[in-house]
GUBABA-488410 format. One line per field, with one value per atom (N, C-alpha, C, O): residue number from 1; z negated, x, y. Coordinates in nm, 2 decimals, m for minus. Atoms other than C-alpha are relative to their C-alpha. Layout:
<rs>
n	NUM:... $
up	Z:... $
east	X:... $
north	Y:... $
</rs>
This chain:
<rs>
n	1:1:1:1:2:2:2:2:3:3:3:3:4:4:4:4:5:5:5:5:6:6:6:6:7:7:7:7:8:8:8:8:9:9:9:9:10:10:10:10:11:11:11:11:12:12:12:12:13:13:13:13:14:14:14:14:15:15:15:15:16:16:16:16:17:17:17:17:18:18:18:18:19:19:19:19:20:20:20:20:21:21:21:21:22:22:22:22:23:23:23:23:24:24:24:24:25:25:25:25:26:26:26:26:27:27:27:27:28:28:28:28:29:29:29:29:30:30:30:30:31:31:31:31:32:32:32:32:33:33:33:33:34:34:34:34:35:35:35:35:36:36:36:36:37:37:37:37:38:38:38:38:39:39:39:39:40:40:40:40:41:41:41:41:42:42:42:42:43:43:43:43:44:44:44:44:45:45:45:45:46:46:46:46:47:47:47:47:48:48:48:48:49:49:49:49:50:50:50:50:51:51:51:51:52:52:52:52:53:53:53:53:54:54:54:54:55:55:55:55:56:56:56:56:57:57:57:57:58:58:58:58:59:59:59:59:60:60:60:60:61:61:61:61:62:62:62:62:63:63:63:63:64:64:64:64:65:65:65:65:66:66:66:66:67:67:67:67:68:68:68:68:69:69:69:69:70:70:70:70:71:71:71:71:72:72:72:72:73:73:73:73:74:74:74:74:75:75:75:75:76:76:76:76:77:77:77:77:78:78:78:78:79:79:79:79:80:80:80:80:81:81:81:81:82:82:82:82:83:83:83:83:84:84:84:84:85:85:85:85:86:86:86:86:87:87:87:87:88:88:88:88:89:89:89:89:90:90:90:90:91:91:91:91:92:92:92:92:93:93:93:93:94:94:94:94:95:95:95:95:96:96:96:96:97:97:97:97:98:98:98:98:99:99:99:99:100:100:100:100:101:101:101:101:102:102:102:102:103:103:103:103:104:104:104:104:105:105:105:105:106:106:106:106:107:107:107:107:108:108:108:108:109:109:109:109:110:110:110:110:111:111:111:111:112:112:112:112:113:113:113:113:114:114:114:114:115:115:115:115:116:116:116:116:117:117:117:117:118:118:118:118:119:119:119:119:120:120:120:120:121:121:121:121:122:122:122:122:123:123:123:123:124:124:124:124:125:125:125:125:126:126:126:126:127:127:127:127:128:128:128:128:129:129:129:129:130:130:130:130:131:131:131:131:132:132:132:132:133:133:133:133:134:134:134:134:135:135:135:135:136:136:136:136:137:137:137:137:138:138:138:138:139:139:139:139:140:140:140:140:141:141:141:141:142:142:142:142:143:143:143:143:144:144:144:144:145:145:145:145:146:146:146:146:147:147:147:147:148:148:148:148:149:149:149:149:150:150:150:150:151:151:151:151:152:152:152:152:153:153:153:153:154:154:154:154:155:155:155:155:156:156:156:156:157:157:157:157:158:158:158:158:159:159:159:159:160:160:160:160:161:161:161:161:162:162:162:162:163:163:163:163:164:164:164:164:165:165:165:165:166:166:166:166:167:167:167:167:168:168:168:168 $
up	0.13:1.86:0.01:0.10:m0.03:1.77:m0.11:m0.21:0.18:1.52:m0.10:m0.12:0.18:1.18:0.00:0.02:0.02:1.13:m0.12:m0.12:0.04:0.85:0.05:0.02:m0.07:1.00:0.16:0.21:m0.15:1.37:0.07:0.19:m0.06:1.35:0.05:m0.02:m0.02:1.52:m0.01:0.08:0.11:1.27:m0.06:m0.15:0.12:1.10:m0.02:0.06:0.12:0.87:m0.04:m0.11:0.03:0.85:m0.16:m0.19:0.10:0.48:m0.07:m0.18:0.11:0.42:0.12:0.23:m0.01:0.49:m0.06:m0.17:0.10:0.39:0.05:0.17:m0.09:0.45:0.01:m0.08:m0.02:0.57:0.10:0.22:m0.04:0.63:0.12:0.13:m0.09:0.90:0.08:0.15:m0.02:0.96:0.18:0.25:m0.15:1.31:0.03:m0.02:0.00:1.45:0.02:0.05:m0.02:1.47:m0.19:m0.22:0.18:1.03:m0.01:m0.13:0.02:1.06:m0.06:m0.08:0.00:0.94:0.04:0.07:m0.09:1.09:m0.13:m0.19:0.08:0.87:0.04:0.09:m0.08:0.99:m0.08:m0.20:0.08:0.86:0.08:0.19:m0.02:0.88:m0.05:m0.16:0.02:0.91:m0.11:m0.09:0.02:0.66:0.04:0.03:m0.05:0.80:m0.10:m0.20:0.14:0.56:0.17:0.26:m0.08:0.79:m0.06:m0.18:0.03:0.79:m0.03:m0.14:0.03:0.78:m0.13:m0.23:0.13:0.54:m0.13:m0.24:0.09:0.34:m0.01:m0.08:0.00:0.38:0.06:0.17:m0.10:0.46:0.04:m0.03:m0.08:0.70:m0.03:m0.08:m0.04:0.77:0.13:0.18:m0.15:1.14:0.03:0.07:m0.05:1.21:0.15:0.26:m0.16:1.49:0.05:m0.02:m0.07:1.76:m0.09:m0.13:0.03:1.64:m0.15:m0.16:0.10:1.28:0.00:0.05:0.05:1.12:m0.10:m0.18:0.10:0.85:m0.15:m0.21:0.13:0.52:0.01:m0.06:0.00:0.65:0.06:0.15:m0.01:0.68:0.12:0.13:m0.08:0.98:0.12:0.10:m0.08:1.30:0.10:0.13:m0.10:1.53:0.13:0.16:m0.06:1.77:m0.02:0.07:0.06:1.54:m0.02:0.03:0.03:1.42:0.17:0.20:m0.10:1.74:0.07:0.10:m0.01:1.84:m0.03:0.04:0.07:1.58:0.03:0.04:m0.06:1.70:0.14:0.14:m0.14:2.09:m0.01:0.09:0.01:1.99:0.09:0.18:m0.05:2.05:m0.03:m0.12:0.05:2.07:m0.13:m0.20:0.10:1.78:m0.08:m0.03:0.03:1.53:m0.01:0.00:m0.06:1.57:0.14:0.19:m0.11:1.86:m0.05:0.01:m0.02:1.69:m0.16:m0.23:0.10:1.45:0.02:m0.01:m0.10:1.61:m0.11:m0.18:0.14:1.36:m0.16:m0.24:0.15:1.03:m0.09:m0.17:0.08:0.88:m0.10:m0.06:0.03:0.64:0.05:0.07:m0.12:0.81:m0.09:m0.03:0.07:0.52:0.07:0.12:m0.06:0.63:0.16:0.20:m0.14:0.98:m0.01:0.06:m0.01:0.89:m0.07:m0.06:0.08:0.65:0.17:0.22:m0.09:0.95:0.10:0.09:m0.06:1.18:m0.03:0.04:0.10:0.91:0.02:0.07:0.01:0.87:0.12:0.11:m0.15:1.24:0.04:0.08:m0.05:1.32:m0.12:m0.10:0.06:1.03:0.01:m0.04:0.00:1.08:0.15:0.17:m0.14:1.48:0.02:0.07:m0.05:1.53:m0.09:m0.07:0.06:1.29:0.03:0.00:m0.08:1.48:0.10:0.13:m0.09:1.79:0.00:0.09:0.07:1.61:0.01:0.05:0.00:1.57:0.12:0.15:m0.17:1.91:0.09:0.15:m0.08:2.07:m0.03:0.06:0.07:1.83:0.06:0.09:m0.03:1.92:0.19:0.27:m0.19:2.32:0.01:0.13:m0.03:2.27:m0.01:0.05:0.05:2.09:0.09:0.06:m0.02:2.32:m0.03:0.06:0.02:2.15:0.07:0.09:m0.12:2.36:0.17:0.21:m0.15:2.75:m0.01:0.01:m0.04:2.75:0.02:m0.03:m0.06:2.90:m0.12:m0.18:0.15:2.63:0.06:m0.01:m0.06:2.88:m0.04:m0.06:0.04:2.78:m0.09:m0.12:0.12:2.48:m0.05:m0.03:0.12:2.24:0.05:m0.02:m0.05:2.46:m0.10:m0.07:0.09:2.18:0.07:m0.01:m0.03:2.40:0.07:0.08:0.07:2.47:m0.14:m0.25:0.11:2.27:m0.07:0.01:0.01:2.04:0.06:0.11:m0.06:2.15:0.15:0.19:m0.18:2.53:0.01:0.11:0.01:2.43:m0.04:0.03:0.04:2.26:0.13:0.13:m0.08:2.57:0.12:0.21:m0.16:2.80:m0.03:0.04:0.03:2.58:m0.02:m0.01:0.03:2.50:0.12:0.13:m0.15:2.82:m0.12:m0.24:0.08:2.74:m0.01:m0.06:m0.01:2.82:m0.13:m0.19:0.12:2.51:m0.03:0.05:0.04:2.27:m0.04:m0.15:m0.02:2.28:m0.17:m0.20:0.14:1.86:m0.02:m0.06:m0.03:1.90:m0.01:m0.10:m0.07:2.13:m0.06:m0.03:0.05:1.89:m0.09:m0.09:0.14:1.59:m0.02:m0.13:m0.02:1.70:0.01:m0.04:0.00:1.75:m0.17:m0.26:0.13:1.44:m0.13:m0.22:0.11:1.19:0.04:m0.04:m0.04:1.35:m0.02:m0.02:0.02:1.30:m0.14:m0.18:0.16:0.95:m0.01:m0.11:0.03:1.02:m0.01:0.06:m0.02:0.95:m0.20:m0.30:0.13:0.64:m0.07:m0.03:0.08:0.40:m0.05:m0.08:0.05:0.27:m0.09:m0.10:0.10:0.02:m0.18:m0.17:0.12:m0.38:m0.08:m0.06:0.12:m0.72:m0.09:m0.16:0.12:m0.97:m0.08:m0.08:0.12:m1.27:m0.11:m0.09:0.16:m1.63:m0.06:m0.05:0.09:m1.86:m0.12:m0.20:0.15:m2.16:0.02:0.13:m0.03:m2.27:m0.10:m0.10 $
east	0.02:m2.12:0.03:0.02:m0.05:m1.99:m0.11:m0.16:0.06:m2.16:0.02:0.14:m0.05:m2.14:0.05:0.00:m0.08:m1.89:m0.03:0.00:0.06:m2.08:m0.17:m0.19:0.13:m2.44:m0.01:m0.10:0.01:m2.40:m0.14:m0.17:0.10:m2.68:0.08:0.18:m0.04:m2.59:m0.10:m0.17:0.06:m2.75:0.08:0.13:m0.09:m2.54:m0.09:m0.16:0.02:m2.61:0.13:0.22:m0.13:m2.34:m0.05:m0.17:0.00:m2.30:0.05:0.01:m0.11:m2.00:0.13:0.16:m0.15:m1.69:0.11:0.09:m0.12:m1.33:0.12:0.12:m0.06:m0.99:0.10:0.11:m0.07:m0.73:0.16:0.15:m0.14:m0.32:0.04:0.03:m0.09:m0.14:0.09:0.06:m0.10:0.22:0.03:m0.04:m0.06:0.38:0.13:0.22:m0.13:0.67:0.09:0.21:m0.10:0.80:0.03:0.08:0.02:0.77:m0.14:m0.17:0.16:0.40:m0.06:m0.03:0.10:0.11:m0.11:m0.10:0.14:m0.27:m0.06:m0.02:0.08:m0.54:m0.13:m0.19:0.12:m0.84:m0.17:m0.16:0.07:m1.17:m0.09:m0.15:0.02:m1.30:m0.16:m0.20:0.16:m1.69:m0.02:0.02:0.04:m1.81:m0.20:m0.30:0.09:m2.07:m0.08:m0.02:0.02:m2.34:m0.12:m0.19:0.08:m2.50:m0.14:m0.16:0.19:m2.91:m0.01:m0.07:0.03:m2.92:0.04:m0.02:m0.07:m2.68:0.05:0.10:m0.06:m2.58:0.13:0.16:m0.19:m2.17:0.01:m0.05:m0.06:m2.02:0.14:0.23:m0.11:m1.75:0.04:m0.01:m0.09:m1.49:0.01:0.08:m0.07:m1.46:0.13:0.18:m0.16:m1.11:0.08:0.10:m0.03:m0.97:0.16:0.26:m0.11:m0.70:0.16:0.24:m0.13:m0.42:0.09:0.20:m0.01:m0.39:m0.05:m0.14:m0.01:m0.30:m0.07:m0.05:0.02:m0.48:0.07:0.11:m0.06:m0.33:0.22:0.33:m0.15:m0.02:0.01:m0.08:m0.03:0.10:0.01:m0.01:m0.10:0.27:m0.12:m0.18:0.06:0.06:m0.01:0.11:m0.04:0.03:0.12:0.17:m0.08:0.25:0.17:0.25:m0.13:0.59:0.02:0.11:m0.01:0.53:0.03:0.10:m0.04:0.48:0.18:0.27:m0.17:0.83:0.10:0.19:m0.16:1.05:0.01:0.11:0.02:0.87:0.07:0.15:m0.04:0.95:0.15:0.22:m0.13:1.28:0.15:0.21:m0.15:1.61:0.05:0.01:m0.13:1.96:m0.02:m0.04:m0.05:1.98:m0.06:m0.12:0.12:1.79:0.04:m0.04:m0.05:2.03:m0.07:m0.06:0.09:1.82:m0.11:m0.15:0.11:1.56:0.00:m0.08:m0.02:1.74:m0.06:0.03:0.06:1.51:m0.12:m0.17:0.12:1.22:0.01:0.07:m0.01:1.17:m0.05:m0.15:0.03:1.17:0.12:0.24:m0.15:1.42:m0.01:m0.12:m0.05:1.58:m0.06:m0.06:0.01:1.47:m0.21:m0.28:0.16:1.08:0.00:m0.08:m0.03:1.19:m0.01:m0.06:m0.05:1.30:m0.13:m0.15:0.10:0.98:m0.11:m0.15:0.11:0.75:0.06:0.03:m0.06:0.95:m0.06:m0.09:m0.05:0.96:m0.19:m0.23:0.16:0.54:m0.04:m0.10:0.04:0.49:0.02:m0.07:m0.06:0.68:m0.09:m0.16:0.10:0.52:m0.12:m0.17:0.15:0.17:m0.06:m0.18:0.02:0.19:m0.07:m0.18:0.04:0.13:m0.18:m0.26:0.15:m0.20:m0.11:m0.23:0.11:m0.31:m0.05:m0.17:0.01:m0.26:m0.12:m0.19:0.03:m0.46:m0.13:m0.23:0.14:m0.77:0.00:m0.11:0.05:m0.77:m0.06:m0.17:0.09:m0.82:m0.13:m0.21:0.11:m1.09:m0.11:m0.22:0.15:m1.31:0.02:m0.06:0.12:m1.25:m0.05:m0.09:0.05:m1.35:m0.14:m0.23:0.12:m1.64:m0.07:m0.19:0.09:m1.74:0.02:0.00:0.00:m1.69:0.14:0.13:m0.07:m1.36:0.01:0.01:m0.02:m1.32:0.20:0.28:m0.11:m0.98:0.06:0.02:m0.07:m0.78:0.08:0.17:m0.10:m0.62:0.08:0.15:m0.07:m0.46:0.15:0.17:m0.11:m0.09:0.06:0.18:m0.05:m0.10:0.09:0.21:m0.05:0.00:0.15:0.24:m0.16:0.31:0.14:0.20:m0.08:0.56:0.17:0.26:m0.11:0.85:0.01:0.12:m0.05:0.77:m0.02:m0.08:0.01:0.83:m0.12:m0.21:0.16:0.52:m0.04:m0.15:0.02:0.57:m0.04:m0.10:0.06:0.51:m0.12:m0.19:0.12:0.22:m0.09:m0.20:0.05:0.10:m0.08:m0.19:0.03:0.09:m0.08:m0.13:0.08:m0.06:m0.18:m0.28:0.17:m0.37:m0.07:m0.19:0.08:m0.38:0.09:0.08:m0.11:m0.13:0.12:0.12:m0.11:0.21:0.05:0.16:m0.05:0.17:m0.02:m0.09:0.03:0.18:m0.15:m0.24:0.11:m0.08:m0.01:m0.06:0.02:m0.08:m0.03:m0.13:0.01:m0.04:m0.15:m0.23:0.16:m0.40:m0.07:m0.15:0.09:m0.53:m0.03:m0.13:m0.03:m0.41:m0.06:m0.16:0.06:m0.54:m0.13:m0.18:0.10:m0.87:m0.15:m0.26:0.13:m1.10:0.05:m0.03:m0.03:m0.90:m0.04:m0.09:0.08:m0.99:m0.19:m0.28:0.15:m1.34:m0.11:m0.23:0.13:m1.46:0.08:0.10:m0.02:m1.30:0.18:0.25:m0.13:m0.97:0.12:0.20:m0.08:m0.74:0.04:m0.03:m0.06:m0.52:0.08:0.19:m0.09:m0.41:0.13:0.14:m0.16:m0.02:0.03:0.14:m0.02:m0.09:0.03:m0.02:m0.02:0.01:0.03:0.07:m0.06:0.02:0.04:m0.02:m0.04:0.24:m0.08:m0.12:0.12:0.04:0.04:0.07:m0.12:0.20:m0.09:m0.17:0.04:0.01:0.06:m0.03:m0.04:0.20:m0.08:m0.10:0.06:0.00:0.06:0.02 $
north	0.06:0.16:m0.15:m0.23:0.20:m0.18:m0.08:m0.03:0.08:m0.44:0.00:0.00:0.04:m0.49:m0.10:m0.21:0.15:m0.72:m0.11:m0.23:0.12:m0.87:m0.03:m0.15:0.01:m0.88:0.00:m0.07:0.00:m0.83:0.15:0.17:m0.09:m0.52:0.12:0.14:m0.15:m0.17:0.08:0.12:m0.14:0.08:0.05:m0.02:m0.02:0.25:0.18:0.24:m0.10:0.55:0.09:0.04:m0.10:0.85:0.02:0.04:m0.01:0.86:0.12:0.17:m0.06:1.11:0.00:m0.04:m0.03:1.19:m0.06:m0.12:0.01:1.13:0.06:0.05:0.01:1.28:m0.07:m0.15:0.09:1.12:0.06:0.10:m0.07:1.23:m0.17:m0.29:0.13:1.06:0.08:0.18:m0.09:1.17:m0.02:m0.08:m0.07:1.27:m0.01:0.06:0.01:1.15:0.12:0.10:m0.07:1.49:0.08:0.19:m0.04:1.53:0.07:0.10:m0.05:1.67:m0.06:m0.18:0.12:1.56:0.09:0.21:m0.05:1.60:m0.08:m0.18:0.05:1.55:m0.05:0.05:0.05:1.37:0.00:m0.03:0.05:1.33:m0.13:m0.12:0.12:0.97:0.02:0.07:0.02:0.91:m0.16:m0.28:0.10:0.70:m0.07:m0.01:0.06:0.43:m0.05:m0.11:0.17:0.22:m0.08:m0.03:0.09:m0.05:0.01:m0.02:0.01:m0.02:m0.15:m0.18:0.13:m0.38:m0.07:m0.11:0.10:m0.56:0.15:0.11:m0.10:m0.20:0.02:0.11:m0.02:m0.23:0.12:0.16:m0.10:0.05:0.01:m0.02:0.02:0.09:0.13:0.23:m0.13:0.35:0.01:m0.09:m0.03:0.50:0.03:0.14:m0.05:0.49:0.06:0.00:0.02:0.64:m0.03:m0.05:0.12:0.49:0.04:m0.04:m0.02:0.65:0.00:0.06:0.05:0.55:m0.18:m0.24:0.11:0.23:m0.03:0.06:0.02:0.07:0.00:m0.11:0.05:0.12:0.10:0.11:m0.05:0.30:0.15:0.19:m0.12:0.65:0.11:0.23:m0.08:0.71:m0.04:m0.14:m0.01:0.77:m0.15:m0.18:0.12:0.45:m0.01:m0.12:m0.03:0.59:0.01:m0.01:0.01:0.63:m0.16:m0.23:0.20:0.25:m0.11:m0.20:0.09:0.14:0.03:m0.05:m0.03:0.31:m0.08:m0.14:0.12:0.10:m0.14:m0.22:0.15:m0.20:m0.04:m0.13:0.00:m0.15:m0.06:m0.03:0.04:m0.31:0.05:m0.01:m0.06:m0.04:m0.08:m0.16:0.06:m0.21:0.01:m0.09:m0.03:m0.02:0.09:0.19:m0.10:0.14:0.12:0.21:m0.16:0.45:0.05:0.16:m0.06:0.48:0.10:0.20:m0.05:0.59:0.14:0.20:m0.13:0.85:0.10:0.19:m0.10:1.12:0.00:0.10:0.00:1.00:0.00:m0.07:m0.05:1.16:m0.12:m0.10:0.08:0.82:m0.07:m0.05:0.04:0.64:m0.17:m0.24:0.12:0.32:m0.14:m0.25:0.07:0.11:m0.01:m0.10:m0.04:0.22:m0.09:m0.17:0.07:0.11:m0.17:m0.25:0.17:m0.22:m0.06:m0.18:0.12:m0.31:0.03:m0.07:m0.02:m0.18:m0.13:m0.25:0.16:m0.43:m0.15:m0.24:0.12:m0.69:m0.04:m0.14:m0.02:m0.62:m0.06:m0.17:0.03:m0.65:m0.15:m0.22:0.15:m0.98:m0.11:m0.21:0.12:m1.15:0.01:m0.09:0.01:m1.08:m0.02:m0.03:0.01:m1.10:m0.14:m0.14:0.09:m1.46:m0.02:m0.10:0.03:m1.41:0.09:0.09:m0.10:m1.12:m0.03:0.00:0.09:m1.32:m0.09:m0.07:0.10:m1.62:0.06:m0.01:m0.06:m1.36:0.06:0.07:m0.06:m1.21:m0.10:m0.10:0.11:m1.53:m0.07:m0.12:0.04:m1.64:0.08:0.04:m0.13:m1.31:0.00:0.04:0.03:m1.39:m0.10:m0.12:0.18:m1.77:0.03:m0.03:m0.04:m1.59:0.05:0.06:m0.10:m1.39:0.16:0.25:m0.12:m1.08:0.13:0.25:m0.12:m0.91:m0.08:m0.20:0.08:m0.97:m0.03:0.06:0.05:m1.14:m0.15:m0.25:0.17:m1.43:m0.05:0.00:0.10:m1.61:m0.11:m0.19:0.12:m1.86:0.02:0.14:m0.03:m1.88:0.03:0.02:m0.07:m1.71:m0.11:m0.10:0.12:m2.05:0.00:m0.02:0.03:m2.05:0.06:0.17:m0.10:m1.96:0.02:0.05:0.03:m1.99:0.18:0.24:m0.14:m1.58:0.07:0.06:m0.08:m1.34:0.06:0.09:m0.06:m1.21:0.11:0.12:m0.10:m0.90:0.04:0.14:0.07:m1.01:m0.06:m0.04:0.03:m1.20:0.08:0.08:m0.12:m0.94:0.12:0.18:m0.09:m0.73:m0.04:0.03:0.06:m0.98:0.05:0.06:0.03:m0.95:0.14:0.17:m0.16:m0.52:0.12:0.24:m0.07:m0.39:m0.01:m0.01:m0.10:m0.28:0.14:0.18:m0.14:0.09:0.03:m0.04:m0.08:0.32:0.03:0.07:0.00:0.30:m0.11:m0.11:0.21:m0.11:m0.02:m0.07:0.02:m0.11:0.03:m0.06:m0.03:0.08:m0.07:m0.10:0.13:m0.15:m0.12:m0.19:0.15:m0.44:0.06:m0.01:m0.05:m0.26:0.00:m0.04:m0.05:m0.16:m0.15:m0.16:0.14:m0.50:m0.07:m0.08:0.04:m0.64:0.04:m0.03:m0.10:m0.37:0.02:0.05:0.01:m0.36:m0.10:m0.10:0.17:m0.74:m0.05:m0.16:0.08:m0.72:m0.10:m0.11:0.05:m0.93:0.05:m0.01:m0.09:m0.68:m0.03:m0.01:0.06:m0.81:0.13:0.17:m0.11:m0.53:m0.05:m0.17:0.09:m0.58:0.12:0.17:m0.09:m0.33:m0.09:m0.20:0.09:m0.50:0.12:0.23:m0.08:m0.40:m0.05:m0.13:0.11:m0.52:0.06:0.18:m0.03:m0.54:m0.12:m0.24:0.06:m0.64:m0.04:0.05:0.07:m0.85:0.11:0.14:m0.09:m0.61:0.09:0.14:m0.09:m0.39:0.13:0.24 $
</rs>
């Protein structure tokens, strides 16, 4: 059990259920069901996520992390039942929100709350995706790894929108 990212107590309260689709890089999908949490202390309730789903996105953590690992070519990665357009926002997603995922990882080891070295990170002269790995490994799974403390203490930025028309 981790803390309540708004209170810091570990009580939590199984509330419920929910389910939850998450596709497969071979066109599948697995259906999960997600524990819902309410904190004894402050009352928020959380969602139990597990490793291999992304916040807010479809495709299993494992396909996403794929497009990321940067092929020559994204013809590399003709193999996944995705369209190339899907490819390129997940990319696009990744690269822009890396240096702010980065930005909260070191925050929660200054804190105290993960064991990691943060020495080097600021060095922008590698790649994020190298920094990235100094701090969650780079064997398979790493998107996980990076996913997993972030969505847990709340800094986990949705890039979900809805246009919404003033005409009525």
């Amino acid at each position: 059990m981790i803390p309540c990212p708004a209170c810091d107590a570990v009580a939590y309260q199984v509330i419920g259920s929910r389910r939850r689709k998450g596709k497969t890089g071979d066109g599948g999908e697995r259906i999960y069901s997600i524990r819902r949490l309410r904190c004894q202390k402050c009352k928020v309730i959380h969602h139990e996520l597990p490793d291999c789903l992304v916040p807010y996105k479809r495709y299993e953590a494992e396909v996403i992390e794929a497009t990321i690992e940067e092929p020559a070519d994204l013809a590399d990665l003709s193999d996944l039942p995705v369209e190339q357009s899907t490819l390129l926002r997940w990319r696009d997603w990744f690269f822009t929100l890396a240096e702010h995922w980065l930005s909260f990882l070191r925050s929660l080891a200054r804190q105290g709350r993960m064991n990691l070295s943060v020495n080097g990170l600021s060095d922008r002269s590698q790649p994020v995706r190298q920094r990235i790995g100094q701090l969650v490994g780079d064997a398979g799974g790493w998107l996980a790894r990076l996913v997993r403390p972030l969505a847990n203490h709340h800094y986990w930025l949705h890039t979900r929108s809805a246009c919404l028309s003033g005409r009525g």
